[in-house]
OpenMM code with the backbone's topology and positions (N, CA, C; nanometers):
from openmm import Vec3, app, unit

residues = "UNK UNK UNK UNK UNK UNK UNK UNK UNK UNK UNK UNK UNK UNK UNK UNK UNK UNK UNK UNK UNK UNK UNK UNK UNK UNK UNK UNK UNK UNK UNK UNK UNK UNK UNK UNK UNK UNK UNK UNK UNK UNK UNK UNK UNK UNK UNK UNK UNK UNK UNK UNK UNK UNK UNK UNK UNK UNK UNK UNK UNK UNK UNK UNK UNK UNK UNK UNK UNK UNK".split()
positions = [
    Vec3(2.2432, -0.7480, -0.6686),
    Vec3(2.1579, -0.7912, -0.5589),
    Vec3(2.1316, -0.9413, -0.5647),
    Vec3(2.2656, -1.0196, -0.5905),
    Vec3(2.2155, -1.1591, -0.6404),
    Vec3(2.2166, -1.2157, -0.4803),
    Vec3(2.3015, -1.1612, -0.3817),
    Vec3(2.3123, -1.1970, -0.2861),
    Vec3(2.2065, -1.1720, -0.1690),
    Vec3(2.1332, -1.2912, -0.0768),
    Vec3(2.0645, -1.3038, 0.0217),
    Vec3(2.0204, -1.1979, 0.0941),
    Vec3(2.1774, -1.1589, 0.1438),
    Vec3(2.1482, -1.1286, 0.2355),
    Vec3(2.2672, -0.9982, 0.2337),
    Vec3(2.3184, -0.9125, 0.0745),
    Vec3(2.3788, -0.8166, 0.1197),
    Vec3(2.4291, -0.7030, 0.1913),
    Vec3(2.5461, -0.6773, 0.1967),
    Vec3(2.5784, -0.6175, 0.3010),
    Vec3(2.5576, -0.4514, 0.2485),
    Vec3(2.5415, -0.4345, 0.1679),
    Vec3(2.4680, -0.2945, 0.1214),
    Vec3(2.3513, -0.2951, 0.0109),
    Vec3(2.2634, -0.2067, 0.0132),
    Vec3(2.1313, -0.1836, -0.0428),
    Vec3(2.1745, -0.0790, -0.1717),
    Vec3(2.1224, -0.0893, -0.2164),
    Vec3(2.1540, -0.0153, -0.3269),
    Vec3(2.0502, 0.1046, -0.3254),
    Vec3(2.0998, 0.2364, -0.3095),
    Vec3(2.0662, 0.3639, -0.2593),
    Vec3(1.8828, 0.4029, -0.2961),
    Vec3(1.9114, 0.3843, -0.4068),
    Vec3(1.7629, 0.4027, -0.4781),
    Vec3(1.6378, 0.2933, -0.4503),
    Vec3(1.6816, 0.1754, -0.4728),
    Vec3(1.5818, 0.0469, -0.3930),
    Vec3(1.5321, 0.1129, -0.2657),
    Vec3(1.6581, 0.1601, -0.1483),
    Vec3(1.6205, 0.1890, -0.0639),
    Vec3(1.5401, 0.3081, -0.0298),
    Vec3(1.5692, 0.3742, -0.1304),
    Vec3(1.4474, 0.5118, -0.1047),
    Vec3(1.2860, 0.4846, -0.1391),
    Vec3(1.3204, 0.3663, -0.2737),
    Vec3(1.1709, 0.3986, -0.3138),
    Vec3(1.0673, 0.2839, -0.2056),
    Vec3(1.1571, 0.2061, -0.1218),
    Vec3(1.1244, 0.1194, -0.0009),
    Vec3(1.0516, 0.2218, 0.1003),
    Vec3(1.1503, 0.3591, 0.1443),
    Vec3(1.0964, 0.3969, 0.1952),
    Vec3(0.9946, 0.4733, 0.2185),
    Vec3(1.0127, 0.5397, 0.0695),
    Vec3(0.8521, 0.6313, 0.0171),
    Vec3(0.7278, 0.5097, -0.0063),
    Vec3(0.7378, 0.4211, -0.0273),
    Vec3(0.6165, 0.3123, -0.0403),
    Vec3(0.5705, 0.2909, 0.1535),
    Vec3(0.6774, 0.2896, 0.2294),
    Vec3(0.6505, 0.2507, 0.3961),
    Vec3(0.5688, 0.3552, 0.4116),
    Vec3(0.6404, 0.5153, 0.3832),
    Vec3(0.5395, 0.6234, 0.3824),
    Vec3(0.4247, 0.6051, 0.3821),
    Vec3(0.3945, 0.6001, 0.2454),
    Vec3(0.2453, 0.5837, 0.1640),
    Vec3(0.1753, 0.4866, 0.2700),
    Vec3(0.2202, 0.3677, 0.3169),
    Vec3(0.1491, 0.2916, 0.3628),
    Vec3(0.0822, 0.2978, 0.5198),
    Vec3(0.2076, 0.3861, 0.5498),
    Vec3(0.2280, 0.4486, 0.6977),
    Vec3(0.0910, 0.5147, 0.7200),
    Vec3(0.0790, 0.6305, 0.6119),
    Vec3(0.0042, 0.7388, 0.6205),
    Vec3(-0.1660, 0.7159, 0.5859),
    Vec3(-0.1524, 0.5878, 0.4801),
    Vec3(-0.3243, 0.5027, 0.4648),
    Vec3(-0.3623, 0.4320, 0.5581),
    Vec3(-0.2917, 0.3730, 0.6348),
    Vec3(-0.3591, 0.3141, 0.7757),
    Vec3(-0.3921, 0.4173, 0.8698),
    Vec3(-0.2849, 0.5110, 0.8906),
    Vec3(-0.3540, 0.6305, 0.9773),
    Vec3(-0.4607, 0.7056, 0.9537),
    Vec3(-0.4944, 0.7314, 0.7783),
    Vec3(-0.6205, 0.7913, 0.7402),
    Vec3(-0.7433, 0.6819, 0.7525),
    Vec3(-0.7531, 0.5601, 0.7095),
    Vec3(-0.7749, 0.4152, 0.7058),
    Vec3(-0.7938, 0.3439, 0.8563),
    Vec3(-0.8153, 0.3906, 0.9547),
    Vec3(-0.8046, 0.2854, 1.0690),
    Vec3(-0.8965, 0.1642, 1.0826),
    Vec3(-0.9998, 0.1845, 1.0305),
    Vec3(-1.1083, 0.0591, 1.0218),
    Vec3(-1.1269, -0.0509, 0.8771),
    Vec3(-0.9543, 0.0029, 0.8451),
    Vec3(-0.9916, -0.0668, 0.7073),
    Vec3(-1.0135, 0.0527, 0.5604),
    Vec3(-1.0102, -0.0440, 0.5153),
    Vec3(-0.9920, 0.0420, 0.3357),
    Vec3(-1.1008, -0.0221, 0.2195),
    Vec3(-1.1327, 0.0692, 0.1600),
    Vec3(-1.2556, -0.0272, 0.0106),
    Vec3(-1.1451, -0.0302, -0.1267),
    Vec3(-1.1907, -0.1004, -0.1564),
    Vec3(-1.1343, -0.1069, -0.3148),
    Vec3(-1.0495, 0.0302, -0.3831),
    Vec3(-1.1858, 0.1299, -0.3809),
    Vec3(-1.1196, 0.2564, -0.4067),
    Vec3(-1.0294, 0.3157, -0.3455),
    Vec3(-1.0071, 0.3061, -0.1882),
    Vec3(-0.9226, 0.3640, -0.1270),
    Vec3(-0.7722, 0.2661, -0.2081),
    Vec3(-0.7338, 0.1485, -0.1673),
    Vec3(-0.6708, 0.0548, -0.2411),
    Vec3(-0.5892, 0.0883, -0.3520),
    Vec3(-0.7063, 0.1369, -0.4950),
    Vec3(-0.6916, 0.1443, -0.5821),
    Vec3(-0.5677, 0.2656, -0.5949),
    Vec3(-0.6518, 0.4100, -0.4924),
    Vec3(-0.5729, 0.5207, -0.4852),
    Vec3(-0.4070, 0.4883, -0.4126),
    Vec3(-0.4297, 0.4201, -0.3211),
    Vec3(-0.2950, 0.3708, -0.2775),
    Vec3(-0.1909, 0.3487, -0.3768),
    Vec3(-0.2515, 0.2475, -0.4989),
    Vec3(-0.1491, 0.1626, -0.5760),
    Vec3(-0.1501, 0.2736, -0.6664),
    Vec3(-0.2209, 0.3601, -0.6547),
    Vec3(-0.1517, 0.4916, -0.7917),
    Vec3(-0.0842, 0.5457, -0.7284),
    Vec3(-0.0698, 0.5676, -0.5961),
    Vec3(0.0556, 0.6415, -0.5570),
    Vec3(0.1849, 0.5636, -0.5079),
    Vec3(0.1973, 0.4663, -0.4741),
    Vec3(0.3020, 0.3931, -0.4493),
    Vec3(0.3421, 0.3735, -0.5628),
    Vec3(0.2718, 0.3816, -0.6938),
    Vec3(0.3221, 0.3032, -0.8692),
    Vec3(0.3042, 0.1651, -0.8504),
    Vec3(0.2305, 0.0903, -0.8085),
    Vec3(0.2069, -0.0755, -0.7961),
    Vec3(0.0873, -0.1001, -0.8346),
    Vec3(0.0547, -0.2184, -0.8664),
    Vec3(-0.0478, -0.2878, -0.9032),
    Vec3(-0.1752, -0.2970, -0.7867),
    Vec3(-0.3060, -0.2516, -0.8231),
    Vec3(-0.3785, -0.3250, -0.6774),
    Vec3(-0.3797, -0.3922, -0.6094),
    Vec3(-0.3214, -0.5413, -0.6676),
    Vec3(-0.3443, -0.6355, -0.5913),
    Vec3(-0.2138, -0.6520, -0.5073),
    Vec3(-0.0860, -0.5568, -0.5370),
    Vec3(0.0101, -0.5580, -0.4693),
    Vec3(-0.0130, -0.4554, -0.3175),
    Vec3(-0.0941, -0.3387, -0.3710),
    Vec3(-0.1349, -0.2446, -0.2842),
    Vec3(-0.2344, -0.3249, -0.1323),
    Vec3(-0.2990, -0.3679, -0.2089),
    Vec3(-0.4364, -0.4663, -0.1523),
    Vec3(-0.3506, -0.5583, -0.0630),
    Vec3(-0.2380, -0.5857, -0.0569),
    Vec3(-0.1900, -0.7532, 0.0195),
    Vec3(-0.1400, -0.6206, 0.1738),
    Vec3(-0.1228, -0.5033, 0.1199),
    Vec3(-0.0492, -0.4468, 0.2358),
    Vec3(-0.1078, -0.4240, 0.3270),
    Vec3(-0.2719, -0.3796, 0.3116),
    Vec3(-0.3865, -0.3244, 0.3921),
    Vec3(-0.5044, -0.3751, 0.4371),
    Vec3(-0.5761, -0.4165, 0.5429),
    Vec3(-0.6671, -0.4442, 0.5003),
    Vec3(-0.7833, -0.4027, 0.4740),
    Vec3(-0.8712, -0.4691, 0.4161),
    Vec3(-1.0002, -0.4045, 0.3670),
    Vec3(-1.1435, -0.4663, 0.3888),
    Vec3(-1.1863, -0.3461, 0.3931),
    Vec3(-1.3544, -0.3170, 0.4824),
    Vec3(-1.4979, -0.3497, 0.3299),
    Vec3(-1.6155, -0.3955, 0.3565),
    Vec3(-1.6582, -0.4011, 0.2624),
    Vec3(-1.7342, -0.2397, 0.2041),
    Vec3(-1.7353, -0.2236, 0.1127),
    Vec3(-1.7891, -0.1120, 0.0438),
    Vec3(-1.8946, -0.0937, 0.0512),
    Vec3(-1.9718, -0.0466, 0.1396),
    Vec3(-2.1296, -0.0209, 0.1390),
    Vec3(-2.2050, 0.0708, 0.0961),
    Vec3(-2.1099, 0.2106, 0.0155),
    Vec3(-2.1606, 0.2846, -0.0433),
    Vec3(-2.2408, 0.2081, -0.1742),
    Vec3(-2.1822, 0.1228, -0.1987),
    Vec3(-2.2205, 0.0648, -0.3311),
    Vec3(-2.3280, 0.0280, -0.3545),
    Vec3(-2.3695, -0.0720, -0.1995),
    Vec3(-2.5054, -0.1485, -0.2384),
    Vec3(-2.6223, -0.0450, -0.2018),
    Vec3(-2.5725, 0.0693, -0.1125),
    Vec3(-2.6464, 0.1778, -0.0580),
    Vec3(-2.7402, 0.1026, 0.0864),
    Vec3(-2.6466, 0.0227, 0.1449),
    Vec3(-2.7196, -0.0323, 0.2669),
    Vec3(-2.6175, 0.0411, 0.3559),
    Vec3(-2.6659, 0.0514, 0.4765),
    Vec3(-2.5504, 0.1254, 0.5789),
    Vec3(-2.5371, -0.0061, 0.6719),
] * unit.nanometer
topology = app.Topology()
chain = topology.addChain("A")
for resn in residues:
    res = topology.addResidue(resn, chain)
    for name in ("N", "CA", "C"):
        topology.addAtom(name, app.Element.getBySymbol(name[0]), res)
């Protein structure tokens, strides 16, 4: 994959591309107003990524369970 812009994907890259689009597909649809940390967090355990990789995909709402203000 040293190349730009190859002319084939290599089979497996491309699957786990598309199970991550999934995942991401399916948290914005549960997610429409946004996501907290925790939601985030659960994302990046299921895609297998880091939060802050999870976190750049979605965006996110502030957590108000926390401070207990509505």
């Amino acid at each position: 994959m040293n190349d730009r812009f190859p002319d084939e994907i290599d089979e497996a890259l491309w699957d786990e591309a598309c199970r991550r689009a999934d995942a991401i597909r399916s948290f914005l649809k549960r997610n429409p107003d946004g996501a907290t940390a925790a939601d985030v967090s659960r994302l990046a355990v299921e895609m297998d990524v880091s939060q802050a990789t999870a976190g750049k995909a979605v965006p996110r709402r502030r957590d108000r369970s926390v401070s207990g203000r509505s």
